[in-house]
Wavefront OBJ file of the C-alpha trace (Angstrom):
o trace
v 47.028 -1.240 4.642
v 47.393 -4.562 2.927
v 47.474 -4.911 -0.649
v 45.401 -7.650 -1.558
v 46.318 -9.368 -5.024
v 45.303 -13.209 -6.616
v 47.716 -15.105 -9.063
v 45.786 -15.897 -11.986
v 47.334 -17.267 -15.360
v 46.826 -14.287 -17.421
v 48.187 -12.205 -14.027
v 47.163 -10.276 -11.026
v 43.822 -9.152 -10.044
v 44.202 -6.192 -7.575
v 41.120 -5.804 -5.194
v 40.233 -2.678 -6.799
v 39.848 -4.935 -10.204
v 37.697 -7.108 -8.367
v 35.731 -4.612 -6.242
v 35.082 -2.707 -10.060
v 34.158 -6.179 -11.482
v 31.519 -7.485 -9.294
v 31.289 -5.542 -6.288
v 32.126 -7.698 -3.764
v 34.473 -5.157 -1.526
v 31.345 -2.374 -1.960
v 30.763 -1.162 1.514
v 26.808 -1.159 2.543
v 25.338 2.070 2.621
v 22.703 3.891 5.186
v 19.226 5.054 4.154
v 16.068 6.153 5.938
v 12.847 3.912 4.158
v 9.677 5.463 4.208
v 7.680 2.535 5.940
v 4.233 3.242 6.219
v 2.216 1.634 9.506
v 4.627 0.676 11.347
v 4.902 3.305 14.192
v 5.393 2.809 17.917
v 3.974 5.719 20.220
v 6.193 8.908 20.763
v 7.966 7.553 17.465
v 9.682 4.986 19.384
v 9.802 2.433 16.941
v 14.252 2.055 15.618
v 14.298 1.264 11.733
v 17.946 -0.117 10.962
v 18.241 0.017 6.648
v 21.097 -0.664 4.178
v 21.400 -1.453 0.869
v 24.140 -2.936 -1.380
v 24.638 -2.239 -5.038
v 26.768 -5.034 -7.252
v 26.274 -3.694 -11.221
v 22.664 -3.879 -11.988
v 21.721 -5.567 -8.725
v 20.382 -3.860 -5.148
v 20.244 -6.002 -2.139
v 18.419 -4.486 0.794
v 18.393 -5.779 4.629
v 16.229 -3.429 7.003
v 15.183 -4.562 10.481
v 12.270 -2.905 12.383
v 11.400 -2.951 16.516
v 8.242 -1.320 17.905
v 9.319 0.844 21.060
v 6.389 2.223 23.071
v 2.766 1.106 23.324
v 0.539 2.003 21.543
v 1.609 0.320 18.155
v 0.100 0.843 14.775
v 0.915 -1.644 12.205
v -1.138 -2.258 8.955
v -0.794 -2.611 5.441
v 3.486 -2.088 5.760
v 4.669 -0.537 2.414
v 8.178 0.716 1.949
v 10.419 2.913 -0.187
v 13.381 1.322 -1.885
v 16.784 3.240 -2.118
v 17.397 3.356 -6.073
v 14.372 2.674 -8.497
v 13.178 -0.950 -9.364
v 13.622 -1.957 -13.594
v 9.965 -3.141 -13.615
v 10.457 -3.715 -17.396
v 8.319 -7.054 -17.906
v 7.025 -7.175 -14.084
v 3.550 -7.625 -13.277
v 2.538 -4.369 -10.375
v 1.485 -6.117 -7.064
v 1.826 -9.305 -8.154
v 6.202 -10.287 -8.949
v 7.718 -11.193 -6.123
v 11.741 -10.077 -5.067
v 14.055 -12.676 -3.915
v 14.075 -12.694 -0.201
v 13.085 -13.039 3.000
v 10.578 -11.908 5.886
v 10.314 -12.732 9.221
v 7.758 -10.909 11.449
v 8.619 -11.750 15.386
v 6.055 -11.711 17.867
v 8.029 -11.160 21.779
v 5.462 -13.511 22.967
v 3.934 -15.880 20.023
v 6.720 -16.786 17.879
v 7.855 -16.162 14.463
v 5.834 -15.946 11.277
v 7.249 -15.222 7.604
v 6.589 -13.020 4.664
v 7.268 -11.888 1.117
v 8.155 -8.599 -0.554
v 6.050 -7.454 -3.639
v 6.133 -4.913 -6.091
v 4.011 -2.255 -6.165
v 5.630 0.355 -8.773
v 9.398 1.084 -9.162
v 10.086 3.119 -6.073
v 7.508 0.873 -3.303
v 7.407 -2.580 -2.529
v 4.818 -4.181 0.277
v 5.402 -7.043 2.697
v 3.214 -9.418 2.882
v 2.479 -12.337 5.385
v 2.372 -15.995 3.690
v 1.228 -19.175 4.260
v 1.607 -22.694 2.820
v -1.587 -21.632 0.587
v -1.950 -17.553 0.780
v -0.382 -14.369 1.003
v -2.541 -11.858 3.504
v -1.618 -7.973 4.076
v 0.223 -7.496 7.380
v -2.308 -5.707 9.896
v -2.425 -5.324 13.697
v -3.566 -8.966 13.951
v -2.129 -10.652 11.122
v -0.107 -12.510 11.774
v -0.271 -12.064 14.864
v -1.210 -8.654 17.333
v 1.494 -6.234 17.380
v 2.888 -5.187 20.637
v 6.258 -3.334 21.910
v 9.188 -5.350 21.370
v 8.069 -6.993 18.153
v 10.358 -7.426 15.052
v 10.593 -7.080 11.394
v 13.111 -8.344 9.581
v 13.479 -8.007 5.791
v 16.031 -8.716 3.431
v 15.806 -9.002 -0.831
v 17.268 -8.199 -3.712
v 15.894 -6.517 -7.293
v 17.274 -5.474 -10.564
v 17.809 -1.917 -11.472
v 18.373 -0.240 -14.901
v 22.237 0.272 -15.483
l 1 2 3 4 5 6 7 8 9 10 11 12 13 14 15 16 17 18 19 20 21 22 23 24 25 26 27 28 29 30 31 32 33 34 35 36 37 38 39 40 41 42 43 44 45 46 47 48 49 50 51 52 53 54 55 56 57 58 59 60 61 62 63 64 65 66 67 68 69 70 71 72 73 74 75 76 77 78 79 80 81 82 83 84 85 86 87 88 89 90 91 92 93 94 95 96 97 98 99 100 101 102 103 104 105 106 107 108 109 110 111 112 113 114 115 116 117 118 119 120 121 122 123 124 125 126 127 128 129 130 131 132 133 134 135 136 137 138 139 140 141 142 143 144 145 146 147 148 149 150 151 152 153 154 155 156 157 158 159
């Protein structure tokens, strides 16, 4: 394999340098959420989740499809893979940088938020130009096989 290595004035910077300096060459890692309501029948429903850590910062992506009918969505709370620093954050109200999108097979698309609830659970929440509305099975739209979540943000953790 490849050594890869960047002239700089004061020297080189091997990719392990870099990769120890900001994380940039960190390979995404696998991990199994706990998402509560947000089950397809016989379990059908595939959760795809990784994370990312760069120094005191975790980035999460996770996407969601319901499989079978019937569908149970509600109130969708999740786990997070290392602890939130909630030093200075107001519980279920901060939001994390990110994004939402709920997709409806036959509507459309709709988008949400992530909040904090304590250092280890965050919820997703629908929003609007003027609100931000629990996710149910009708808001924002009625859940039905096929439909999509997709969720990606980022939060600090302690060192």
């Amino acid at each position: 394999m490849a050594t890869l290595e960047l002239a700089t004035v004061g020297g080189k910077i091997k990719a392990s340098m870099l990769n120890a300096i900001i994380g940039v060459l960190t390979p995404a890692t696998n991990f199994s959420p706990a998402i509560a309501n947000f089950t397809s029948a016989g379990s059908a429903e595939v959760i795809v989740a990784r994370y990312w850590r760069t120094g005191n910062v975790v980035k999460v992506h996770i996407t969601g499809t319901l499989g079978g009918s019937p569908v149970t969505v509600g109130d969708l709370t999740l786990t997070v893979p290392i602890p939130i620093d909630i030093t200075g954050m107001s519980l279920n109200n901060d939001l994390l940088n990110g994004t939402v999108g709920l997709f409806d097979v036959g509507t459309g698309q709709f988008t949400g938020v992530v909040r904090v609830v304590d250092a280890n659970t965050v919820r997703i929440m629908r929003s609007t130009t003027t609100s931000l509305s629990p996710v149910s099975n009708t808001t924002p739209f009625t859940w039905t096989a096929g439909d999509k979540i997709s969720i990606s943000f980022d939060y600090p953790v302690v060192p």
